[in-house]
DSSP file (Angstrom, degrees, kcal/mol; ACC not computed):
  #  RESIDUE AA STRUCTURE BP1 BP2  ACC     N-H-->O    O-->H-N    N-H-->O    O-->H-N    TCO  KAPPA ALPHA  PHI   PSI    X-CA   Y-CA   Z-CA
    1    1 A X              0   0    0      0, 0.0    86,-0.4     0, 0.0     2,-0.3   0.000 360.0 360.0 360.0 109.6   -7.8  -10.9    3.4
    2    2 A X        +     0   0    0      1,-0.1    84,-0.1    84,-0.1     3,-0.0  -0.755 360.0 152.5 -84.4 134.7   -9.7   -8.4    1.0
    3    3 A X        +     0   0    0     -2,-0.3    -1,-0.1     1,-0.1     8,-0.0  -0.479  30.1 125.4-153.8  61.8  -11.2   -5.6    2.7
    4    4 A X  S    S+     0   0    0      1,-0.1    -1,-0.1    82,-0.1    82,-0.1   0.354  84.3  50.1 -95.9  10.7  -10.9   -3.2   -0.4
    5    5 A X  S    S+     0   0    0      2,-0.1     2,-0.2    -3,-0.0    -1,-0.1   0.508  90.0  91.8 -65.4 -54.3  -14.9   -3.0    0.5
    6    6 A X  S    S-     0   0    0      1,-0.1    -3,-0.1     2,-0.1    25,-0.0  -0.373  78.9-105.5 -64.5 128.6  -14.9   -2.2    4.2
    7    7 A X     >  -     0   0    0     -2,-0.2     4,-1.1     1,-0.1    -1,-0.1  -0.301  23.4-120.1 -46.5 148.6  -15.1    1.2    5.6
    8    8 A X  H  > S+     0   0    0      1,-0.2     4,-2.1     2,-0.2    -1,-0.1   0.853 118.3  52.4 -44.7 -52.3  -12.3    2.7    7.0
    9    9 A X  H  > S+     0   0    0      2,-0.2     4,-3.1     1,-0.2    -1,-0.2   0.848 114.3  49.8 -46.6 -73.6  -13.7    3.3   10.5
   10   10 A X  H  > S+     0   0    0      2,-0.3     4,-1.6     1,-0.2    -1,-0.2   0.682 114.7  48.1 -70.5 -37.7  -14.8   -1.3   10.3
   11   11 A X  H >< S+     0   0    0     -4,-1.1     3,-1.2     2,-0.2     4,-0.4   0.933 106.7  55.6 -91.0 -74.6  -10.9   -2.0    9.1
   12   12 A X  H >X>S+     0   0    0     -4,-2.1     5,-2.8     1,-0.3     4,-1.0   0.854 113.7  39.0 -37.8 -53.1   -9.5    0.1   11.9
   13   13 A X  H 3<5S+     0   0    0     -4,-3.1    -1,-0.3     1,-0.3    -2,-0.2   0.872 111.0  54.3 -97.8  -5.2  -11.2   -1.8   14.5
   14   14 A X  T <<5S+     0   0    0     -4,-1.6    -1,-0.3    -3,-1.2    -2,-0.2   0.603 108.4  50.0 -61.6  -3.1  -10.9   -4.8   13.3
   15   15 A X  T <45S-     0   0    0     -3,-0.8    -2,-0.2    -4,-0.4    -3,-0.2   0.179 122.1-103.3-178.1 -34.0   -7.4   -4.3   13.1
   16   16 A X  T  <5S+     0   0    0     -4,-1.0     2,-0.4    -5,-0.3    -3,-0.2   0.885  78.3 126.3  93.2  14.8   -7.2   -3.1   16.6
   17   17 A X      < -     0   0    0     -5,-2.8     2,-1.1    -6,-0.1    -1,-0.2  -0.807  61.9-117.5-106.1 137.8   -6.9    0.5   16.1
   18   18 A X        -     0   0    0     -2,-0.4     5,-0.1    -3,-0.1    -5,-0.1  -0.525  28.4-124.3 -89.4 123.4   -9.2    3.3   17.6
   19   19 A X        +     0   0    0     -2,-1.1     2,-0.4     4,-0.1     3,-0.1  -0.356  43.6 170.3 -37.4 112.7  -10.9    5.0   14.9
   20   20 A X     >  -     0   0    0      1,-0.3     4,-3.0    -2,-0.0     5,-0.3  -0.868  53.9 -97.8-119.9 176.0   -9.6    9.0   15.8
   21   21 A X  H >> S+     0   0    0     -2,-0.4     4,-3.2     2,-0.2     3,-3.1   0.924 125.1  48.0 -38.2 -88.9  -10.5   11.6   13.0
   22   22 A X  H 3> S+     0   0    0      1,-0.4     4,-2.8     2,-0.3    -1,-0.2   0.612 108.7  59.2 -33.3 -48.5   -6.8   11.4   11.4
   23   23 A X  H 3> S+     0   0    0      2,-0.2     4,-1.7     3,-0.2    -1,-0.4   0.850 110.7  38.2 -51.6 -51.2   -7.0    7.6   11.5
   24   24 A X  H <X S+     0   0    0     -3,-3.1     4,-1.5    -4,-3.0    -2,-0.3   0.927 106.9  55.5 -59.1 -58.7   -9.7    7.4    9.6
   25   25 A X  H >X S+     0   0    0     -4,-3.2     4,-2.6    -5,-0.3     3,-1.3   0.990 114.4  50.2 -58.0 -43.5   -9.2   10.1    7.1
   26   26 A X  H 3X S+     0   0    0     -4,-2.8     4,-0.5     1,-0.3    -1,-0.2   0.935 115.1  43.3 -41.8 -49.6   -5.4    7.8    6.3
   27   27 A X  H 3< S+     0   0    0     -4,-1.7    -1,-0.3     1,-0.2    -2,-0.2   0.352 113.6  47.3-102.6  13.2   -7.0    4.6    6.1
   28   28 A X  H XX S+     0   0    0     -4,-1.5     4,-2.9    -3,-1.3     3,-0.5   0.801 111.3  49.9 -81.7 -54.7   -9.8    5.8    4.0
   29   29 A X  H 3X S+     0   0    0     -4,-2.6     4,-1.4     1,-0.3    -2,-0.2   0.663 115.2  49.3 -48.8 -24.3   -7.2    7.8    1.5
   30   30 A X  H 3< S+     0   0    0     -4,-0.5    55,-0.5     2,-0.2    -1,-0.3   0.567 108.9  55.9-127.4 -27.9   -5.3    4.2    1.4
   31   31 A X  H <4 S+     0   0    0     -3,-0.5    -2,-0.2    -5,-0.2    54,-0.1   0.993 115.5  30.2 -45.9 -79.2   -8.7    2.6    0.7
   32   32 A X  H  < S+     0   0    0     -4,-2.9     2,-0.5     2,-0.1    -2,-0.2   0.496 107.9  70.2 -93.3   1.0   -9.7    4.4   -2.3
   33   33 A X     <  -     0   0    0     -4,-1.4    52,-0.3    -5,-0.2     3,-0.3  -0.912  52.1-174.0 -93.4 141.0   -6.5    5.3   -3.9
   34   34 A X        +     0   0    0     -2,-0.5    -1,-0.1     1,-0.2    -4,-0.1  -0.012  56.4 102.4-111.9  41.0   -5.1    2.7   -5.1
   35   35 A X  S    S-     0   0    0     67,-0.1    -1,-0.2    65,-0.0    66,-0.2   0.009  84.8-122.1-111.9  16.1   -1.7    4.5   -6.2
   36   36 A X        -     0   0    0     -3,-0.3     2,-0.3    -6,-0.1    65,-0.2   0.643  47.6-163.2  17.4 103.8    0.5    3.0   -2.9
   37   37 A X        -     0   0    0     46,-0.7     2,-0.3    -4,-0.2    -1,-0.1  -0.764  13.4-102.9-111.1 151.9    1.0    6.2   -2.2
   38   38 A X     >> -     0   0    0     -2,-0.3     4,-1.7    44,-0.2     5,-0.6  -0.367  30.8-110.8 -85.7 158.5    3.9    7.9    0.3
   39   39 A X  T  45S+     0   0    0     42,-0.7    -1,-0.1    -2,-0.3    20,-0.1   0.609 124.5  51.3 -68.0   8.2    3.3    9.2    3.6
   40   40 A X  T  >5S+     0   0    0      2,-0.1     4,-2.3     3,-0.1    -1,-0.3   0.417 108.1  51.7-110.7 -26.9    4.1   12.9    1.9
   41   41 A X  H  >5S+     0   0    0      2,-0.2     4,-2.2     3,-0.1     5,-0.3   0.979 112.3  51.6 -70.4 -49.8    1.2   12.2   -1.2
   42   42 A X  H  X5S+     0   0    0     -4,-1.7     4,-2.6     1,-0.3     5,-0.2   0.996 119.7  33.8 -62.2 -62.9   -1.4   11.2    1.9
   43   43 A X  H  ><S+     0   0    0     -5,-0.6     4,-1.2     2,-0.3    -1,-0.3   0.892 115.9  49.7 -65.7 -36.5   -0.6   14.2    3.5
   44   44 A X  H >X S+     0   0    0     -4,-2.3     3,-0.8     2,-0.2     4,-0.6   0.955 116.9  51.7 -63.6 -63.3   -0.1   16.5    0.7
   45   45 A X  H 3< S+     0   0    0     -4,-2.2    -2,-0.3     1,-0.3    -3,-0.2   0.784 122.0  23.8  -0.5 -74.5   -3.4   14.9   -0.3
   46   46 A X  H 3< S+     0   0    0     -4,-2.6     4,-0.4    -5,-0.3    -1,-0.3   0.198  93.6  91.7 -99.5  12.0   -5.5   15.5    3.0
   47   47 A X  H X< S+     0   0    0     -4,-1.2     3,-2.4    -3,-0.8     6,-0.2   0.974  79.1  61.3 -75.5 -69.2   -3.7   18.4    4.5
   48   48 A X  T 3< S+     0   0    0     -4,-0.6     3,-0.2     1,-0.3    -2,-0.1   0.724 114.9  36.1 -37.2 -73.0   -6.3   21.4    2.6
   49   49 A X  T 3  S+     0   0    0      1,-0.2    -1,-0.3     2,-0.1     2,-0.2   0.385 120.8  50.4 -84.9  -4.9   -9.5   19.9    4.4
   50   50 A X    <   +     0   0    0     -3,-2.4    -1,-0.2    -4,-0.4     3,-0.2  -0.627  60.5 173.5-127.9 114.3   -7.5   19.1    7.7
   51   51 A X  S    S+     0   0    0     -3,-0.2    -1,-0.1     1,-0.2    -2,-0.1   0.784  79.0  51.0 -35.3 -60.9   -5.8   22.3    8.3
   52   52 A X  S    S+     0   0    0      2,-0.0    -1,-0.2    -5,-0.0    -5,-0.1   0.782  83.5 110.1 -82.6 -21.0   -4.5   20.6   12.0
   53   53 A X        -     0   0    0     -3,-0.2     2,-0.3    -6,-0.2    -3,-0.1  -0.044  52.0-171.9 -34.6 131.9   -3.2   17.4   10.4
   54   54 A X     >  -     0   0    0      1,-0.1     4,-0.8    -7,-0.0    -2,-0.0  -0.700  34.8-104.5-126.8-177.0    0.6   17.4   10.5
   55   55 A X  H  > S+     0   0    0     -2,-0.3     4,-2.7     2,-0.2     5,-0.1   0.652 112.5  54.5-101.5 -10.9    2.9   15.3    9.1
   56   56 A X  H >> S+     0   0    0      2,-0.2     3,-1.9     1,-0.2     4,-1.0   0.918 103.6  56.6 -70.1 -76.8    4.0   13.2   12.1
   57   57 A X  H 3> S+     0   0    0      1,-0.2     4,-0.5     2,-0.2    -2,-0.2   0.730 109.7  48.0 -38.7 -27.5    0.5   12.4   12.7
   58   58 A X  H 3X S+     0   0    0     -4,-0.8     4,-0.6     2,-0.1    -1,-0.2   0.972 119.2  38.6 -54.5 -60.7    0.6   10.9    8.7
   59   59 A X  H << S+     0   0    0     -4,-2.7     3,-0.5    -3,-1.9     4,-0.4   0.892 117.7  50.2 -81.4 -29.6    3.9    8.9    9.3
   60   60 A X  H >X S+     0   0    0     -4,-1.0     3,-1.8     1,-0.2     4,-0.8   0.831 115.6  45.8 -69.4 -83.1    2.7    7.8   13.2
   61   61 A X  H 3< S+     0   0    0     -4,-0.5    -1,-0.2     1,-0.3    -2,-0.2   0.201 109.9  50.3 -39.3 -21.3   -0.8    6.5   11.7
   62   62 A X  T 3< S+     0   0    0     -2,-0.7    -1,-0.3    -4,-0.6    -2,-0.2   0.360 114.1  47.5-113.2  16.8    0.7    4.6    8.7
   63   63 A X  T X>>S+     0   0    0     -3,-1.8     4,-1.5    -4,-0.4     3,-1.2   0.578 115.5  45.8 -70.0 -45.8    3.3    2.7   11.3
   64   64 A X  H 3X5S+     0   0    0     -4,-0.8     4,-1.1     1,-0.3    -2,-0.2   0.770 111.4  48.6 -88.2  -5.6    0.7    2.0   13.3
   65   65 A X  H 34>S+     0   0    0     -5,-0.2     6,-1.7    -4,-0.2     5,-0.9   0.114 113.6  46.0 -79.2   8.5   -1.3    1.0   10.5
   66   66 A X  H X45S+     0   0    0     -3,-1.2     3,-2.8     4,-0.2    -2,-0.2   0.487 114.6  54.7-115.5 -83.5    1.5   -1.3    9.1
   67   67 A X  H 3<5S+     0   0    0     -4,-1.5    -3,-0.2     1,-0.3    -2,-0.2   0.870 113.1  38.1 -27.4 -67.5    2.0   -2.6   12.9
   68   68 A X  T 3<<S-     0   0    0     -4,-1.1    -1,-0.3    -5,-0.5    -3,-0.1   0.687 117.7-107.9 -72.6  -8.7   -1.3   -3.6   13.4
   69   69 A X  T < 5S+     0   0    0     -3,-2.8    -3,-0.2     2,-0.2    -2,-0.1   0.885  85.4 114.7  71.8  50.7   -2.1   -5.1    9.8
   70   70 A X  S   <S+     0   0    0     -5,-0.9     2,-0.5     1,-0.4    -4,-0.2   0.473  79.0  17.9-110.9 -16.5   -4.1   -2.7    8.6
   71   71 A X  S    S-     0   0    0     -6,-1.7    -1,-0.4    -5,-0.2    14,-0.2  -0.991  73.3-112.8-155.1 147.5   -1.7   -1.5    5.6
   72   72 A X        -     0   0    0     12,-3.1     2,-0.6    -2,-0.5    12,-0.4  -0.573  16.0-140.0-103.1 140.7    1.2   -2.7    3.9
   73   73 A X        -     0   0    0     10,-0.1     2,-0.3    -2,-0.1    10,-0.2  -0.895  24.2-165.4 -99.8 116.6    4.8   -1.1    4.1
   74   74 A X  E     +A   82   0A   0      8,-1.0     8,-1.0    -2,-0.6     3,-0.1  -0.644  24.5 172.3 -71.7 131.9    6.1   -1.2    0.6
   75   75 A X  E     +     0   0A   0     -2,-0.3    -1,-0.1     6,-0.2     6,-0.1  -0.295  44.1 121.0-131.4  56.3   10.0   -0.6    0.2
   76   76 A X  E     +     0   0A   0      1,-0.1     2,-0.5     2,-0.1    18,-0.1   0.536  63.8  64.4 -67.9 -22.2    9.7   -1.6   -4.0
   77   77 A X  E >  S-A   80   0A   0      3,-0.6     3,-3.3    -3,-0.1     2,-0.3  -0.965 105.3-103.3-125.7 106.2   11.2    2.0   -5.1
   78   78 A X  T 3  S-     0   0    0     -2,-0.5     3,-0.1     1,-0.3    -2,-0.1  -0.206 104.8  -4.8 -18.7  81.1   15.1    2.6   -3.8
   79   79 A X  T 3  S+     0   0    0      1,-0.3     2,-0.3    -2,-0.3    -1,-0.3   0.627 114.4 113.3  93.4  21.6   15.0    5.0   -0.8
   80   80 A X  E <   -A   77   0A   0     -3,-3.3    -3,-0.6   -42,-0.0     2,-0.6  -0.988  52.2-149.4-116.1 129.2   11.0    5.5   -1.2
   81   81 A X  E     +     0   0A   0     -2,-0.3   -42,-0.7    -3,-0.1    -6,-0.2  -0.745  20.0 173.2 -86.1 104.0    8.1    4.4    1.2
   82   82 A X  E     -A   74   0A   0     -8,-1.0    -8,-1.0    -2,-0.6     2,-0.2  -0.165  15.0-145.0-103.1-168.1    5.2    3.7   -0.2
   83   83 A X        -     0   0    0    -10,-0.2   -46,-0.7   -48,-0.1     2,-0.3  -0.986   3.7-162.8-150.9 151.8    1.6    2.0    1.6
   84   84 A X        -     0   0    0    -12,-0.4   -12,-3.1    -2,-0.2   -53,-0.1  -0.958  13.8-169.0-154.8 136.4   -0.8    0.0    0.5
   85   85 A X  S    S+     0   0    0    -55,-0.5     2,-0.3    -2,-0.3   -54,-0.1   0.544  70.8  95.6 -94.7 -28.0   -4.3   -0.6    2.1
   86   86 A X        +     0   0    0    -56,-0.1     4,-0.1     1,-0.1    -2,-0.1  -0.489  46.9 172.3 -75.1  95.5   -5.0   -3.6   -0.1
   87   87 A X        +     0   0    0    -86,-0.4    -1,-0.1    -2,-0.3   -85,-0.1   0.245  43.7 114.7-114.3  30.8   -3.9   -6.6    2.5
   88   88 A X  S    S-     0   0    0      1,-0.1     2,-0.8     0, 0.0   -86,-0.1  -0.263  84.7 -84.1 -66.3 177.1   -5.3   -9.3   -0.2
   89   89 A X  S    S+     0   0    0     17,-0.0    17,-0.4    35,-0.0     2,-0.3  -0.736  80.1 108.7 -53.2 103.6   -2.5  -11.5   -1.6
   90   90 A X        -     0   0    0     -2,-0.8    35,-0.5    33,-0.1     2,-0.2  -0.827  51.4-126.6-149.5-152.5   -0.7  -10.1   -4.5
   91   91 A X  E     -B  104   0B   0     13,-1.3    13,-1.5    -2,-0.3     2,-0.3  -0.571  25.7-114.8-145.0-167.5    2.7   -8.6   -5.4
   92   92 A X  E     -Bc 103 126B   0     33,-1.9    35,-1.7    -2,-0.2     2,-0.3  -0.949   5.3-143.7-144.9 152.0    3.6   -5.5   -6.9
   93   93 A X  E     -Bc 102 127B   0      9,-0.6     9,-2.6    -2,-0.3     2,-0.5  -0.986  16.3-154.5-115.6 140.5    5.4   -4.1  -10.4
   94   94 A X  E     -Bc 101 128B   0     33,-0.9    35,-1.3    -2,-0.3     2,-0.5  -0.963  21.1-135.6 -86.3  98.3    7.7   -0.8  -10.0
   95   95 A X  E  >  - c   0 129B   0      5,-3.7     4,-6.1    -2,-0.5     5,-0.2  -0.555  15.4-160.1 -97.8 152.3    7.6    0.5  -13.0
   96   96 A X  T  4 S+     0   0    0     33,-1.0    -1,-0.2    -2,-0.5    34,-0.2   0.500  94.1  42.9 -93.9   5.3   11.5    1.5  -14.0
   97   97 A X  T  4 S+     0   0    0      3,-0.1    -1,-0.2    -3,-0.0    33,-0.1   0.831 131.1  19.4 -90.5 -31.8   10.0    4.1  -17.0
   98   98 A X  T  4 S-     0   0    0      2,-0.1    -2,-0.2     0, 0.0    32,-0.0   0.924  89.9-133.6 -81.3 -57.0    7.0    5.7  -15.1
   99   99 A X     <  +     0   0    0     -4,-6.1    -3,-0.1     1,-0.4    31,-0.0   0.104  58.3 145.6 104.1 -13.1    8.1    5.0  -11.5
  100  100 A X        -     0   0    0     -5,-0.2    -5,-3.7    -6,-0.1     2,-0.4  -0.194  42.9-139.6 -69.3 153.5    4.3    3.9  -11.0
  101  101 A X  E     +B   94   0B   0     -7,-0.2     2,-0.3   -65,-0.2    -7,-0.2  -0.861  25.7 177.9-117.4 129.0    3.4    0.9   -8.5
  102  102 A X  E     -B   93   0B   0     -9,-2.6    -9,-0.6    -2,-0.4     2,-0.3  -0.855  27.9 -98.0-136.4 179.1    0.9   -1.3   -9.6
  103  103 A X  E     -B   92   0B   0     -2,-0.3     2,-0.4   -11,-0.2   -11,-0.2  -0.772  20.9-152.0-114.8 158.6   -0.8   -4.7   -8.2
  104  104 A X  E     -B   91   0B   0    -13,-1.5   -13,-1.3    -2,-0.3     2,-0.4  -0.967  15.1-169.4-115.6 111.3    0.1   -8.5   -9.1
  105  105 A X        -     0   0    0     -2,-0.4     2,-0.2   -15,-0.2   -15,-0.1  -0.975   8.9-150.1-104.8 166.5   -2.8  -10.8   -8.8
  106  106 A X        -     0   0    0    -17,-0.4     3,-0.1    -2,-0.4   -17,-0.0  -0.671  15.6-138.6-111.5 155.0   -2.1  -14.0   -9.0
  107  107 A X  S    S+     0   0    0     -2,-0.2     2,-0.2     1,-0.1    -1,-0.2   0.948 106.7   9.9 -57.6 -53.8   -4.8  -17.3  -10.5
  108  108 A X  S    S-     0   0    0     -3,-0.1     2,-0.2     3,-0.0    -1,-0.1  -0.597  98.3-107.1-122.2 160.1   -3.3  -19.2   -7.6
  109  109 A X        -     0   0    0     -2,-0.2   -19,-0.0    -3,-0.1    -4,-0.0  -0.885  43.9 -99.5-112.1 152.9   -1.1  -17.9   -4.7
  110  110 A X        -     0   0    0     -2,-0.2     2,-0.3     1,-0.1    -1,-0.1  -0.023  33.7-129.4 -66.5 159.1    2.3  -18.8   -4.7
  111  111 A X        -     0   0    0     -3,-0.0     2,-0.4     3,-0.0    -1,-0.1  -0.644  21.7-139.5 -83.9 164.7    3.4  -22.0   -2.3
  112  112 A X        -     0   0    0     -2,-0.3     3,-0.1     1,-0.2     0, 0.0  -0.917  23.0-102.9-109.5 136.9    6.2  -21.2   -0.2
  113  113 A X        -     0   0    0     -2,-0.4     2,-0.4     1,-0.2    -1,-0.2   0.210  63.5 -68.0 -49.0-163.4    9.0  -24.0    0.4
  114  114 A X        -     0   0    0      1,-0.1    -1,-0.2    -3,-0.1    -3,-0.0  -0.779  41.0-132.0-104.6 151.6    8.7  -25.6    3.8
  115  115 A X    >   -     0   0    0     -2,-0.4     3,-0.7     3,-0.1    -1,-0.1   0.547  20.4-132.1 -96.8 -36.6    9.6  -23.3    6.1
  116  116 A X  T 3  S-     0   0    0      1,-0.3    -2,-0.0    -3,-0.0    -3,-0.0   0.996  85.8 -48.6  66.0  54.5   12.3  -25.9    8.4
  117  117 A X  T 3  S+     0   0    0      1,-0.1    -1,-0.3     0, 0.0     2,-0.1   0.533 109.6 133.8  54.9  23.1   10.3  -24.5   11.5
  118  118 A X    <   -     0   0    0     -3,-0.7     2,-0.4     2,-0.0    -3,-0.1  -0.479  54.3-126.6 -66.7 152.8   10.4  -20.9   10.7
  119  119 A X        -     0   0    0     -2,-0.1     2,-1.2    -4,-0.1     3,-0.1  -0.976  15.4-160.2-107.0 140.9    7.2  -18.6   11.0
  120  120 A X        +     0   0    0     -2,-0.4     3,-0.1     1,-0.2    -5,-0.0  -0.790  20.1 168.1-117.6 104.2    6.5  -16.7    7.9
  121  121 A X        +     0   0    0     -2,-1.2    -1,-0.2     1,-0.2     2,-0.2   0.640  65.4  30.3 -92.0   1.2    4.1  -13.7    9.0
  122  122 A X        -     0   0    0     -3,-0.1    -1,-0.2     2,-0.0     2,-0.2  -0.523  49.8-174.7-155.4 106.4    4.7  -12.1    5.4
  123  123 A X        +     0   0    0     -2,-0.2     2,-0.4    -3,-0.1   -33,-0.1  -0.381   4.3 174.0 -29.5 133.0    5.4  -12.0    1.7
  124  124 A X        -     0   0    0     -2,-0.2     2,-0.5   -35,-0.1   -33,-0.1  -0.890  12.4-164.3-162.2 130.3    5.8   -9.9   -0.3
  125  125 A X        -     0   0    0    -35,-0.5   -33,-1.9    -2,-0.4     2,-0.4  -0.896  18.9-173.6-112.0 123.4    6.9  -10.6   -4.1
  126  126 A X  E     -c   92   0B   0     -2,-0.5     2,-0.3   -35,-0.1   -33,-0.1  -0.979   4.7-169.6-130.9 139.9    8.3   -7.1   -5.8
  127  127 A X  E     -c   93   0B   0    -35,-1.7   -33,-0.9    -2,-0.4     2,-0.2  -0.987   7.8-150.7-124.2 133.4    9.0   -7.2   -9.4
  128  128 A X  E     +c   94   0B   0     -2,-0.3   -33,-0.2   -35,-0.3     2,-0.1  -0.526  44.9  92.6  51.5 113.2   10.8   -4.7  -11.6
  129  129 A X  E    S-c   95   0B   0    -35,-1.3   -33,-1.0    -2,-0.2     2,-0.2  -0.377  76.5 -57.0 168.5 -90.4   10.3   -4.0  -15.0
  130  130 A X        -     0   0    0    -34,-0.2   -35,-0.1   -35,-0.1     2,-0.0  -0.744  50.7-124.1-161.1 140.8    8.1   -1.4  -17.2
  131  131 A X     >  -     0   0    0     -2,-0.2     4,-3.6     1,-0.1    -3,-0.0  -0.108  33.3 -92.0 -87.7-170.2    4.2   -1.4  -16.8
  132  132 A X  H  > S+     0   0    0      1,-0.2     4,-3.0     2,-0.2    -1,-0.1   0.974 122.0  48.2 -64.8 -41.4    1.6   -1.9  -19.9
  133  133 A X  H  4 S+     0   0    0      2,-0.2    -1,-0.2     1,-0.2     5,-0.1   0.983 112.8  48.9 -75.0 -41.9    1.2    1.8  -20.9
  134  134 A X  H >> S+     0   0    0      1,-0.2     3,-2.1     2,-0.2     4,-0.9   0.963 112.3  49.3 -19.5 -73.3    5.0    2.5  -20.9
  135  135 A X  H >X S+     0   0    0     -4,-3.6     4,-3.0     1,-0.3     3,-0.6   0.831 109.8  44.0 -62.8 -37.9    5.6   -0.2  -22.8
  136  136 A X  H 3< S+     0   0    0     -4,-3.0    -1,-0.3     1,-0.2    -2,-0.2   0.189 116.6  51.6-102.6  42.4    3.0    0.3  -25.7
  137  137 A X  H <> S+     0   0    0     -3,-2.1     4,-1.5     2,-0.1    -1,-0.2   0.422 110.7  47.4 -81.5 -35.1    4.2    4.3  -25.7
  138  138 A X  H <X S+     0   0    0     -4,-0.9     4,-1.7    -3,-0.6     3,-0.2   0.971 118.7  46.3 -82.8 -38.0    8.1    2.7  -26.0
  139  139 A X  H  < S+     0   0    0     -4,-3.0     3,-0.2     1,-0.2    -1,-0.2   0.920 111.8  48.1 -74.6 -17.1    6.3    0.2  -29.3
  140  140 A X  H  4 S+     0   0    0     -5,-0.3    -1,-0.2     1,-0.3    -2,-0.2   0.897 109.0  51.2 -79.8 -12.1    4.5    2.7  -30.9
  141  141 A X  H  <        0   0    0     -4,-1.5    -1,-0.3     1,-0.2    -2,-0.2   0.733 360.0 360.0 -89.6 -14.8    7.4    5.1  -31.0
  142  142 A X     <        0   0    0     -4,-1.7    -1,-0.2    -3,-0.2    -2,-0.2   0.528 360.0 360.0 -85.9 360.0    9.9    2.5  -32.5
C-alpha cells in the first residue's frame, strides 16, 4: 500500500490512530524522510520546535505506529531500530561501508512458497552488502 503521498493526519486515521499533535509531527517526520531513521534521529530531529516532546512519547508513537500498520519496524542494522513510513512492498540494503538504509523495489513482488496453512501478515527481505556511492568511492580509489 503506498501512501508516500498521503498526509500524516489521513495515514493516522486510516490506520486507526488518533491524530494528537506528537502523532502527527512522527508520522509526518517518517513521511518525508526517507532515511528509516531511529527513534533517537526523530526525536533529536523534532525535539527544537516541540520543546514538551519527550522521548517516550517518540518510542510509544512509533510502536503504536508499527502496531497499527502505519510504519515499519526495521531490525536490518545489529542492535539498531530503525522505522520506515513507506508500507509499499520493497526490501531494504544495509549498507556495511556507510551504515546507510536504503529501499529495494522490486519489477514484480516476490511469490512466497505455499504457506502449508500458515498466515503470513509480513515480509520483510533485508540485504547486506555496500550501497552505489560507497562502491564507486571504493572503484575510483583502486
Amino acid at each position: 500500500m503506498e501512501r508516500l503521498d498521503a498526509d500524516a493526519a489521513t495515514v493516522l486515521r486510516r490506520c486507526g490512530v488518533r491524530p494528537s499533535v506528537q502523532r502527527v509531527a512522527v508520522m509526518d517526520y517518517l513521511l518525508k524522510h526517507r532515511t528509516h531513521p531511529t527513534a533517537e534521529e526523530v526525536y533529536g530531529a523534532l525535539a527544537p520546535q516541540m520543546p514538551t516532546l519527550s522521548k517516550t512519547t517518540v518510542y510509544n508513537t512509533l510502536n503504536l505506529l508499527v502496531e497499527r500498520g502505519a510504519a515499519a519496524h526495521l531490525t536490518i542494522e545489529p542492535g539498531c531500530s530503525r522505522f520506515d513510513g513507506d508500507m509499499s512492498v520493497h526490501g531494504h540494503l544495509y549498507c556495511t561501508a556507510c551504515g546507510g538504509v536504503y529501499d529495494l523495489f522490486f519489477d514484480e513482488v516476490p511469490r512466497l512458497p505455499a504457506a502449508e496453512g500458515h498466515r503470513i501478515e509480513a515480509v520483510q527481505l533485508y540485504c547486506r552488502g555496500v550501497c552505489r556511492e560507497c562502491e564507486k568511492k571504493n572503484s575510483q580509489n583502486n
